[in-house]
C-alpha positions as CSV (number, residue, x, y, z in Angstrom):
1,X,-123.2,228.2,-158.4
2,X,-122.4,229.1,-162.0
3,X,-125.1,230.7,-164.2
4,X,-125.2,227.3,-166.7
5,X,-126.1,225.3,-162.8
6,X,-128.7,228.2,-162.3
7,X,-129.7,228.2,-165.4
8,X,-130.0,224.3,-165.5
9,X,-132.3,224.0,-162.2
10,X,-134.4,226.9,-163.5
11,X,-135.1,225.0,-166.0
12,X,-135.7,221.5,-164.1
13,X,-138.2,223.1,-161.5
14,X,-140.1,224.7,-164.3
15,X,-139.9,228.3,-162.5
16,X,-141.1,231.5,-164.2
17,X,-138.8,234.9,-163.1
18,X,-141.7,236.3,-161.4
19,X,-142.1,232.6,-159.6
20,X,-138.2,233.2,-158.8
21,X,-138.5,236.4,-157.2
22,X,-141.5,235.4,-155.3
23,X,-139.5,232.3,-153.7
24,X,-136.3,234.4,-153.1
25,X,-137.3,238.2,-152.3
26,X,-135.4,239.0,-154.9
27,X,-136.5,241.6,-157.4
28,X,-137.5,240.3,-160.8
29,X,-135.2,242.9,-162.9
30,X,-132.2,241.8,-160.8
31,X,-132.9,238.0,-161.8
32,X,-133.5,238.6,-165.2
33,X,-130.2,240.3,-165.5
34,X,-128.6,237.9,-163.4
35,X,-129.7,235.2,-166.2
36,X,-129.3,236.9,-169.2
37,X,-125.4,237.6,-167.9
38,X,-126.0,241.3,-168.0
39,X,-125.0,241.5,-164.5
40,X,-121.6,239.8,-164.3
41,X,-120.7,239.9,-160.1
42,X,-124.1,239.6,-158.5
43,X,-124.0,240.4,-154.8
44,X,-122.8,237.3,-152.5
45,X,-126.5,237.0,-150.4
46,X,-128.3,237.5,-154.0
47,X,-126.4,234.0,-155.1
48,X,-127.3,232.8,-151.9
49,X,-131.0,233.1,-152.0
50,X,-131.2,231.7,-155.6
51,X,-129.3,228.7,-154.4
52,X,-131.7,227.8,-151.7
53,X,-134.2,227.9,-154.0
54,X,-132.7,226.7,-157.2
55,X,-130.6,223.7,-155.4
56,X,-132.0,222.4,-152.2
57,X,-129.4,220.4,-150.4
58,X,-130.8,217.1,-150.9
59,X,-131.6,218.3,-154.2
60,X,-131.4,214.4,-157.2
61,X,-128.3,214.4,-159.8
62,X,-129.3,215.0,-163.1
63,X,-130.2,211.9,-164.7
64,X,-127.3,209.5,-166.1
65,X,-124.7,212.0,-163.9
66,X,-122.7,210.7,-161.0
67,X,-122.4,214.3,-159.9
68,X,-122.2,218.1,-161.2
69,X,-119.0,217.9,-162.7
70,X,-119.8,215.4,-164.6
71,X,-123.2,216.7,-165.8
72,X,-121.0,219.8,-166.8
73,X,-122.4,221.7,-164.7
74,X,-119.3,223.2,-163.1
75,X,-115.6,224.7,-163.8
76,X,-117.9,226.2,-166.8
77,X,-116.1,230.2,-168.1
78,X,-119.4,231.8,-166.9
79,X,-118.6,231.2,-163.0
80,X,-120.7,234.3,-161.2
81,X,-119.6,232.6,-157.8
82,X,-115.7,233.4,-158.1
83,X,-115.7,236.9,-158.2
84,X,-119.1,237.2,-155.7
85,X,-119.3,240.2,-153.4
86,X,-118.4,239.5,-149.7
87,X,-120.8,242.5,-149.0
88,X,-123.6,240.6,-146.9
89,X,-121.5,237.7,-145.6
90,X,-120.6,240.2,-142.3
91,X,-122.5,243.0,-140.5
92,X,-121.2,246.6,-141.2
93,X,-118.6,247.6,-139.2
94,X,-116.5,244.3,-140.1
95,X,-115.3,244.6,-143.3
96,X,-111.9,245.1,-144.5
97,X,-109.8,246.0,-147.4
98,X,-109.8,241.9,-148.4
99,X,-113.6,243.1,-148.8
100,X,-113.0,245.8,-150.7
101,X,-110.7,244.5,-153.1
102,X,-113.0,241.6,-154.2
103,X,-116.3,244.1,-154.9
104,X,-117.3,244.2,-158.6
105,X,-115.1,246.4,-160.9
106,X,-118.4,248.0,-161.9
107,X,-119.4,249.4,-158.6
108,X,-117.4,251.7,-156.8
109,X,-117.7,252.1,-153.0
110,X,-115.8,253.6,-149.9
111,X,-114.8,251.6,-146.8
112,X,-114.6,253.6,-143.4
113,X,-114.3,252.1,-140.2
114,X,-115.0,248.7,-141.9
115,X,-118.7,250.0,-142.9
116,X,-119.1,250.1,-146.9
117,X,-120.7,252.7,-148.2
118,X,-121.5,251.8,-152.3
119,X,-121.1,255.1,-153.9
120,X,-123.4,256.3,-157.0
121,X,-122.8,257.9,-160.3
122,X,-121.4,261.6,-160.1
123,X,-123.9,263.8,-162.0
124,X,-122.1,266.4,-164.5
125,X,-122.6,268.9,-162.6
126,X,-120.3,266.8,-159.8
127,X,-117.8,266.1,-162.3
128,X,-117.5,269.6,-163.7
129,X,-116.6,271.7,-159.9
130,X,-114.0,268.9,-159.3
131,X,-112.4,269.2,-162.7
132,X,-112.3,272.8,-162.7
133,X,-110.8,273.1,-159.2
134,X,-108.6,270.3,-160.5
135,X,-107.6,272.5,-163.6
136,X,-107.0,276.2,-161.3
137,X,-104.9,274.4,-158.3
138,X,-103.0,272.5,-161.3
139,X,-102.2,275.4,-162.9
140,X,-101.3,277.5,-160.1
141,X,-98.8,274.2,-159.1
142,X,-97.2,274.0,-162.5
143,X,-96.3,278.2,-162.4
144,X,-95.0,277.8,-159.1
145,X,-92.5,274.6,-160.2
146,X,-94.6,273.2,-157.1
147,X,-93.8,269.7,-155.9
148,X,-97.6,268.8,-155.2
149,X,-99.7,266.7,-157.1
150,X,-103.3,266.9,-157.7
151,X,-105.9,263.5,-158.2
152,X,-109.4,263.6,-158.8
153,X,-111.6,260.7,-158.3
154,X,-111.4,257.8,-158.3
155,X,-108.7,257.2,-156.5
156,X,-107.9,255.0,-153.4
157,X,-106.5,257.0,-150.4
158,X,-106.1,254.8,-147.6
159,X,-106.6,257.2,-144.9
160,X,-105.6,255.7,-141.5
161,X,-103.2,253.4,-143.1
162,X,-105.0,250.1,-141.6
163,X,-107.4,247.7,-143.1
164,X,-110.5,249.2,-142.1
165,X,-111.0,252.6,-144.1
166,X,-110.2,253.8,-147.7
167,X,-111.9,256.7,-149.6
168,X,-112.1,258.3,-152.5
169,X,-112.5,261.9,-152.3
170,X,-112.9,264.3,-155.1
171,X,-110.4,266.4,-155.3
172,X,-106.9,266.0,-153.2
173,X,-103.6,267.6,-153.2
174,X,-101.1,265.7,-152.1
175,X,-97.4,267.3,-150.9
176,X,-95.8,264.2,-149.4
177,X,-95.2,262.5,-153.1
178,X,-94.1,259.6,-151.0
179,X,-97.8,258.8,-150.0
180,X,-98.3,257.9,-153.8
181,X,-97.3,254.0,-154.1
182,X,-99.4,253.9,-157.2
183,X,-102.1,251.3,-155.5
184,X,-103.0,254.4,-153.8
185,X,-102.6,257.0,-151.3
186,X,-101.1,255.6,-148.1
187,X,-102.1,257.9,-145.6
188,X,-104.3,261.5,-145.0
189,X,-103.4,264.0,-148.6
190,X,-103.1,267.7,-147.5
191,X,-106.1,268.9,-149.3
192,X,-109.3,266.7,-149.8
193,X,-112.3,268.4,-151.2
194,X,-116.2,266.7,-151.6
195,X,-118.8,267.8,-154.0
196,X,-121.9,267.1,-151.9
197,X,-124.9,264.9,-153.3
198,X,-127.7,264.1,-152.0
199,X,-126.7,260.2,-151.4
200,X,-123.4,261.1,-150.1
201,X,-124.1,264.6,-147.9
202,X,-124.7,263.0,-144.2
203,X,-121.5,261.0,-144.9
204,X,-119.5,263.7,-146.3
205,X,-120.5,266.3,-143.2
206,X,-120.4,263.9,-140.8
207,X,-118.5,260.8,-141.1
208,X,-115.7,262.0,-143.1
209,X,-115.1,265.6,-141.5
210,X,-114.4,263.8,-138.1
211,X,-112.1,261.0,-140.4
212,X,-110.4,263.4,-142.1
213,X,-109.5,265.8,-138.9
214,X,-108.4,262.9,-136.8
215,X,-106.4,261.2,-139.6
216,X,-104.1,264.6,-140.2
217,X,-105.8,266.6,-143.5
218,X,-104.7,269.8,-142.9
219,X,-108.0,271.3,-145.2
220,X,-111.0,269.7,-146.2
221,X,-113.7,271.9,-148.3
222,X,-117.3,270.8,-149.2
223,X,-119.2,272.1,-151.7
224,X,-122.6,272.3,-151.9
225,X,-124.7,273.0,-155.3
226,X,-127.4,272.7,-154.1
227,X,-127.2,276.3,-151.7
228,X,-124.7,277.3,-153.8
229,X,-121.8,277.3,-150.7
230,X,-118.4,276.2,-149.7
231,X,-117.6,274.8,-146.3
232,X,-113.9,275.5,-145.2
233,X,-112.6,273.3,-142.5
234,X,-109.2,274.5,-141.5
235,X,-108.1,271.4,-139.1
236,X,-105.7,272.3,-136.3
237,X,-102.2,270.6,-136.9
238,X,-101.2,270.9,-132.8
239,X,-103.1,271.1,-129.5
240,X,-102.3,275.2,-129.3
241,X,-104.5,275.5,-132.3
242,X,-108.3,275.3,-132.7
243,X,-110.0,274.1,-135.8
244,X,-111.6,276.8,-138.1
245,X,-114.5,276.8,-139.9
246,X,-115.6,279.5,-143.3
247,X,-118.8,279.4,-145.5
248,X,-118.1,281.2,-149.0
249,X,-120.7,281.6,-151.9
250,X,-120.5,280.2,-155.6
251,X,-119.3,283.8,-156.7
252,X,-116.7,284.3,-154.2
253,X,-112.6,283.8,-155.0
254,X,-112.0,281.2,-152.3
255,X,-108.2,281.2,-150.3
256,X,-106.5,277.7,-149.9
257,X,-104.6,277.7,-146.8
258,X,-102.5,275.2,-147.3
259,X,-100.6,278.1,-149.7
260,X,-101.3,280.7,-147.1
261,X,-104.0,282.1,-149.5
262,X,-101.9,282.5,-152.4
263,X,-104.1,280.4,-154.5
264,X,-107.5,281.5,-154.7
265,X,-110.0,279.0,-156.7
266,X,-112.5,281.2,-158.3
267,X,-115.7,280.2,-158.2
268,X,-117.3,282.5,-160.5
269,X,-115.6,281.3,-163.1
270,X,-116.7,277.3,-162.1
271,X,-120.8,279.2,-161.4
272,X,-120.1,280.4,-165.3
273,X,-119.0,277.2,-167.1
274,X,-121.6,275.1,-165.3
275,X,-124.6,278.0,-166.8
276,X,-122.9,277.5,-170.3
Protein backbone atom coordinates (compact mmCIF):
# COMPACT_ATOMS: atom_id res chain seq x y z
CA UNK A 1 0.00 0.00 0.00
CA UNK A 2 1.45 3.44 -0.77
CA UNK A 3 1.19 6.31 1.68
CA UNK A 4 -1.36 8.48 -0.81
CA UNK A 5 -3.73 4.77 -0.54
CA UNK A 6 -3.10 5.07 3.30
CA UNK A 7 -3.53 8.24 3.32
CA UNK A 8 -6.75 8.11 1.22
CA UNK A 9 -8.64 5.38 3.47
CA UNK A 10 -7.63 7.33 6.57
CA UNK A 11 -9.36 9.74 5.38
CA UNK A 12 -12.60 7.80 3.99
CA UNK A 13 -13.08 5.86 7.44
CA UNK A 14 -12.77 9.16 9.33
CA UNK A 15 -9.98 7.66 11.79
CA UNK A 16 -8.06 9.79 14.28
CA UNK A 17 -4.13 8.48 14.87
CA UNK A 18 -4.96 7.55 18.36
CA UNK A 19 -8.26 5.60 16.72
CA UNK A 20 -5.44 4.04 14.32
CA UNK A 21 -3.19 2.79 16.88
CA UNK A 22 -6.01 1.56 18.95
CA UNK A 23 -7.32 -0.71 15.86
CA UNK A 24 -3.73 -1.84 14.82
CA UNK A 25 -1.43 -2.10 18.13
CA UNK A 26 0.56 0.04 16.60
CA UNK A 27 2.06 2.99 18.53
CA UNK A 28 0.72 6.33 17.73
CA UNK A 29 4.33 8.14 17.19
CA UNK A 30 5.16 5.36 14.73
CA UNK A 31 1.85 6.22 12.60
CA UNK A 32 2.24 9.71 12.77
CA UNK A 33 5.59 9.39 11.22
CA UNK A 34 4.57 6.82 9.06
CA UNK A 35 1.96 9.52 7.58
CA UNK A 36 3.76 12.53 7.69
CA UNK A 37 6.67 10.49 5.44
CA UNK A 38 9.18 11.00 8.17
CA UNK A 39 9.69 7.42 8.25
CA UNK A 40 10.47 6.33 4.73
CA UNK A 41 10.79 2.09 4.99
CA UNK A 42 8.36 1.22 7.71
CA UNK A 43 8.72 -2.33 8.99
CA UNK A 44 6.86 -5.10 6.58
CA UNK A 45 4.16 -6.36 9.61
CA UNK A 46 3.75 -2.43 10.58
CA UNK A 47 2.30 -2.00 6.71
CA UNK A 48 0.54 -5.04 7.37
CA UNK A 49 -1.48 -4.10 10.29
CA UNK A 50 -2.51 -0.72 8.84
CA UNK A 51 -3.68 -2.50 5.76
CA UNK A 52 -6.11 -4.69 7.63
CA UNK A 53 -7.42 -1.92 9.03
CA UNK A 54 -7.20 0.80 6.44
CA UNK A 55 -8.36 -1.65 3.45
CA UNK A 56 -10.47 -4.57 4.37
CA UNK A 57 -10.55 -7.00 1.57
CA UNK A 58 -14.01 -6.49 0.48
CA UNK A 59 -13.28 -2.96 1.07
CA UNK A 60 -15.99 -0.38 -2.07
CA UNK A 61 -13.88 1.45 -5.06
CA UNK A 62 -13.79 4.89 -4.59
CA UNK A 63 -16.66 6.47 -6.21
CA UNK A 64 -16.60 7.02 -10.19
CA UNK A 65 -13.21 4.53 -10.09
CA UNK A 66 -13.20 1.09 -11.82
CA UNK A 67 -10.30 0.31 -9.52
CA UNK A 68 -7.05 1.80 -7.61
CA UNK A 69 -5.14 2.57 -10.54
CA UNK A 70 -7.46 4.35 -11.87
CA UNK A 71 -8.42 6.40 -8.78
CA UNK A 72 -4.57 7.15 -8.67
CA UNK A 73 -4.11 5.47 -5.99
CA UNK A 74 -1.20 3.36 -7.06
CA UNK A 75 2.40 3.42 -9.06
CA UNK A 76 2.34 6.97 -7.04
CA UNK A 77 6.68 8.13 -6.21
CA UNK A 78 5.79 7.79 -2.49
CA UNK A 79 5.52 3.77 -2.65
CA UNK A 80 6.52 2.65 1.28
CA UNK A 81 5.61 -0.94 0.14
CA UNK A 82 8.62 -1.48 -2.41
CA UNK A 83 11.37 -1.12 -0.19
CA UNK A 84 9.35 -2.81 3.06
CA UNK A 85 11.37 -4.71 5.55
CA UNK A 86 11.06 -8.61 5.26
CA UNK A 87 11.88 -8.51 9.10
CA UNK A 88 8.58 -10.09 10.45
CA UNK A 89 7.47 -12.04 7.39
CA UNK A 90 9.70 -15.24 8.93
CA UNK A 91 10.58 -16.39 12.52
CA UNK A 92 14.25 -15.74 13.56
CA UNK A 93 16.47 -18.17 12.73
CA UNK A 94 15.28 -18.00 8.85
CA UNK A 95 16.47 -15.09 7.44
CA UNK A 96 19.10 -14.62 4.92
CA UNK A 97 21.35 -12.26 3.31
CA UNK A 98 18.19 -11.57 0.59
CA UNK A 99 16.84 -10.24 4.03
CA UNK A 100 19.43 -8.28 4.92
CA UNK A 101 20.07 -6.61 1.85
CA UNK A 102 16.42 -5.27 1.56
CA UNK A 103 16.42 -3.61 5.42
CA UNK A 104 16.17 0.23 5.44
CA UNK A 105 19.38 2.11 4.67
CA UNK A 106 18.71 3.93 7.88
CA UNK A 107 18.92 1.02 10.26
CA UNK A 108 21.76 -1.00 10.59
CA UNK A 109 21.63 -4.59 11.84
CA UNK A 110 23.69 -7.90 12.02
CA UNK A 111 22.51 -11.27 10.65
CA UNK A 112 23.99 -14.50 12.46
CA UNK A 113 22.75 -17.79 12.03
CA UNK A 114 19.79 -16.26 10.04
CA UNK A 115 18.59 -14.38 13.47
CA UNK A 116 18.69 -10.43 12.94
CA UNK A 117 19.86 -8.57 15.57
CA UNK A 118 18.95 -4.49 14.71
CA UNK A 119 21.93 -2.72 16.06
CA UNK A 120 21.65 0.85 17.87
CA UNK A 121 23.56 4.03 17.69
CA UNK A 122 27.30 3.81 18.95
CA UNK A 123 27.61 6.38 21.78
CA UNK A 124 30.94 8.65 21.59
CA UNK A 125 32.42 7.06 23.83
CA UNK A 126 31.99 3.71 21.46
CA UNK A 127 33.26 5.57 18.58
CA UNK A 128 36.27 7.14 20.24
CA UNK A 129 38.12 3.41 21.65
CA UNK A 130 37.50 2.04 18.09
CA UNK A 131 38.94 5.06 16.35
CA UNK A 132 41.85 5.22 18.51
CA UNK A 133 42.80 1.59 18.29
CA UNK A 134 42.07 2.16 14.63
CA UNK A 135 44.66 5.07 14.60
CA UNK A 136 47.66 3.06 16.92
CA UNK A 137 47.38 -0.51 14.86
CA UNK A 138 47.35 1.84 11.61
CA UNK A 139 50.15 3.51 12.46
CA UNK A 140 52.14 0.73 13.72
CA UNK A 141 51.06 -1.05 10.02
CA UNK A 142 52.20 1.87 7.91
CA UNK A 143 55.98 1.90 9.91
CA UNK A 144 56.24 -1.55 9.39
CA UNK A 145 55.36 -1.32 5.24
CA UNK A 146 52.75 -3.95 6.66
CA UNK A 147 50.39 -5.58 4.07
CA UNK A 148 47.32 -5.53 6.57
CA UNK A 149 44.53 -3.42 6.44
CA UNK A 150 42.47 -2.03 9.13
CA UNK A 151 38.27 -1.22 8.88
CA UNK A 152 36.19 0.17 11.47
CA UNK A 153 32.52 -0.08 11.46
CA UNK A 154 30.35 -0.39 9.51
CA UNK A 155 31.46 -2.74 7.41
CA UNK A 156 29.94 -6.07 6.15
CA UNK A 157 32.18 -9.16 6.96
CA UNK A 158 30.50 -12.19 5.89
CA UNK A 159 31.89 -14.51 8.41
CA UNK A 160 31.05 -18.08 7.38
CA UNK A 161 30.88 -17.31 3.82
CA UNK A 162 27.09 -18.52 3.52
CA UNK A 163 23.79 -16.78 3.46
CA UNK A 164 23.04 -16.96 6.95
CA UNK A 165 25.47 -14.63 9.03
CA UNK A 166 27.21 -11.22 8.39
CA UNK A 167 28.49 -8.80 11.04
CA UNK A 168 29.85 -5.83 11.58
CA UNK A 169 32.46 -5.62 14.10
CA UNK A 170 34.29 -2.62 15.29
CA UNK A 171 37.45 -2.82 14.74
CA UNK A 172 39.20 -5.63 12.29
CA UNK A 173 42.43 -6.29 10.77
CA UNK A 174 42.48 -8.06 7.95
CA UNK A 175 45.92 -9.91 6.37
CA UNK A 176 44.37 -11.88 3.55
CA UNK A 177 43.64 -8.54 1.30
CA UNK A 178 41.98 -11.05 -0.86
CA UNK A 179 38.99 -11.28 1.61
CA UNK A 180 38.27 -7.53 0.60
CA UNK A 181 35.84 -7.79 -2.57
CA UNK A 182 34.72 -4.35 -1.71
CA UNK A 183 30.81 -5.58 -0.98
CA UNK A 184 32.57 -6.81 2.02
CA UNK A 185 34.70 -9.16 3.83
CA UNK A 186 34.29 -12.65 2.56
CA UNK A 187 35.21 -14.67 5.24
CA UNK A 188 36.60 -14.52 9.27
CA UNK A 189 39.43 -11.10 9.36
CA UNK A 190 42.46 -11.90 11.73
CA UNK A 191 41.64 -9.41 14.36
CA UNK A 192 37.95 -8.41 15.22
CA UNK A 193 37.54 -6.28 18.21
CA UNK A 194 33.86 -5.11 20.10
CA UNK A 195 33.28 -2.21 22.15
CA UNK A 196 30.58 -3.63 24.55
CA UNK A 197 27.15 -1.81 25.13
CA UNK A 198 24.69 -2.44 27.04
CA UNK A 199 22.27 -3.55 24.01
CA UNK A 200 24.92 -5.46 22.36
CA UNK A 201 27.03 -7.20 25.50
CA UNK A 202 25.16 -10.80 25.76
CA UNK A 203 25.60 -10.96 21.99
CA UNK A 204 29.01 -9.89 21.85
CA UNK A 205 30.18 -12.42 24.84
CA UNK A 206 28.26 -14.98 23.82
CA UNK A 207 27.04 -15.29 20.40
CA UNK A 208 29.85 -13.88 18.64
CA UNK A 209 32.84 -15.31 20.73
CA UNK A 210 31.67 -18.93 19.80
CA UNK A 211 31.13 -17.40 15.85
CA UNK A 212 34.14 -15.88 15.70
CA UNK A 213 36.32 -19.01 17.18
CA UNK A 214 34.56 -21.53 15.04
CA UNK A 215 34.70 -19.41 11.79
CA UNK A 216 38.80 -19.05 12.08
CA UNK A 217 39.60 -15.27 13.84
CA UNK A 218 42.73 -15.85 15.16
CA UNK A 219 42.00 -12.84 18.10
CA UNK A 220 38.95 -11.28 19.18
CA UNK A 221 39.16 -8.51 22.12
CA UNK A 222 36.18 -7.00 23.94
CA UNK A 223 36.20 -3.96 25.70
CA UNK A 224 34.27 -3.03 28.29
CA UNK A 225 33.73 0.75 29.58
CA UNK A 226 31.75 0.18 31.68
CA UNK A 227 34.52 -1.93 34.32
CA UNK A 228 37.05 -0.39 32.56
CA UNK A 229 38.57 -4.04 31.09
CA UNK A 230 39.75 -5.78 27.99
CA UNK A 231 38.88 -9.44 27.30
CA UNK A 232 41.66 -11.19 25.15
CA UNK A 233 40.52 -14.34 23.38
CA UNK A 234 43.46 -15.89 21.79
CA UNK A 235 41.60 -18.69 19.53
CA UNK A 236 43.59 -21.87 18.92
CA UNK A 237 44.49 -22.20 15.10
CA UNK A 238 45.01 -26.35 15.39
CA UNK A 239 43.69 -29.14 17.70
CA UNK A 240 47.40 -29.23 19.65
CA UNK A 241 46.47 -25.77 20.83
CA UNK A 242 44.00 -24.58 23.52
CA UNK A 243 42.27 -21.27 23.41
CA UNK A 244 43.55 -18.51 25.83
CA UNK A 245 41.87 -16.16 27.51
CA UNK A 246 43.59 -12.38 29.30
CA UNK A 247 41.66 -9.61 31.18
CA UNK A 248 43.77 -6.22 31.00
CA UNK A 249 42.72 -2.76 32.62
CA UNK A 250 42.00 0.68 30.84
CA UNK A 251 45.65 1.74 31.93
CA UNK A 252 47.47 -1.17 30.76
CA UNK A 253 49.65 -1.31 27.24
CA UNK A 254 47.82 -4.32 25.75
CA UNK A 255 49.97 -7.05 23.33
CA UNK A 256 48.30 -8.03 19.96
CA UNK A 257 49.20 -11.52 19.17
CA UNK A 258 48.65 -11.70 15.98
CA UNK A 259 52.22 -9.49 15.79
CA UNK A 260 53.69 -11.66 18.51
CA UNK A 261 53.32 -8.70 20.88
CA UNK A 262 55.09 -6.29 18.95
CA UNK A 263 52.25 -3.90 18.85
CA UNK A 264 51.04 -2.94 21.98
CA UNK A 265 47.74 -0.60 21.91
CA UNK A 266 47.95 1.67 24.84
CA UNK A 267 45.18 2.14 26.59
CA UNK A 268 46.18 4.96 28.72
CA UNK A 269 46.47 7.05 26.16
CA UNK A 270 42.59 6.02 24.79
CA UNK A 271 41.54 6.36 29.16
CA UNK A 272 43.14 10.05 28.50
CA UNK A 273 41.49 11.29 25.38
CA UNK A 274 38.08 9.98 26.45
CA UNK A 275 38.58 12.27 30.10
CA UNK A 276 39.56 15.28 27.80
Amino acid sequence: MTLSQMQYYKQQHGYSYDQLSQLTGIPKGTIQKIFTGVTKSPRYDTLQALERVLKPVNQDKPAGFADDEQAGLINQPDMVCGAAVPYGQKKQGEYTLEDYYALPEDKRYELIDGVLYEMTVPTTVHQIIALQMCYQIERFIEEREGNCMTYIAPVDVQLDCDDKTMVEPDVIILCDRSKDINRCIYGAPDFVAEVLSKSTRRKDIGVKTYKYSNAGVREYWMIDPKDMKVIVYTFAQNDDAEDTVSIFEFQDKIPVGIYNGELKIDFAKISKRLEA
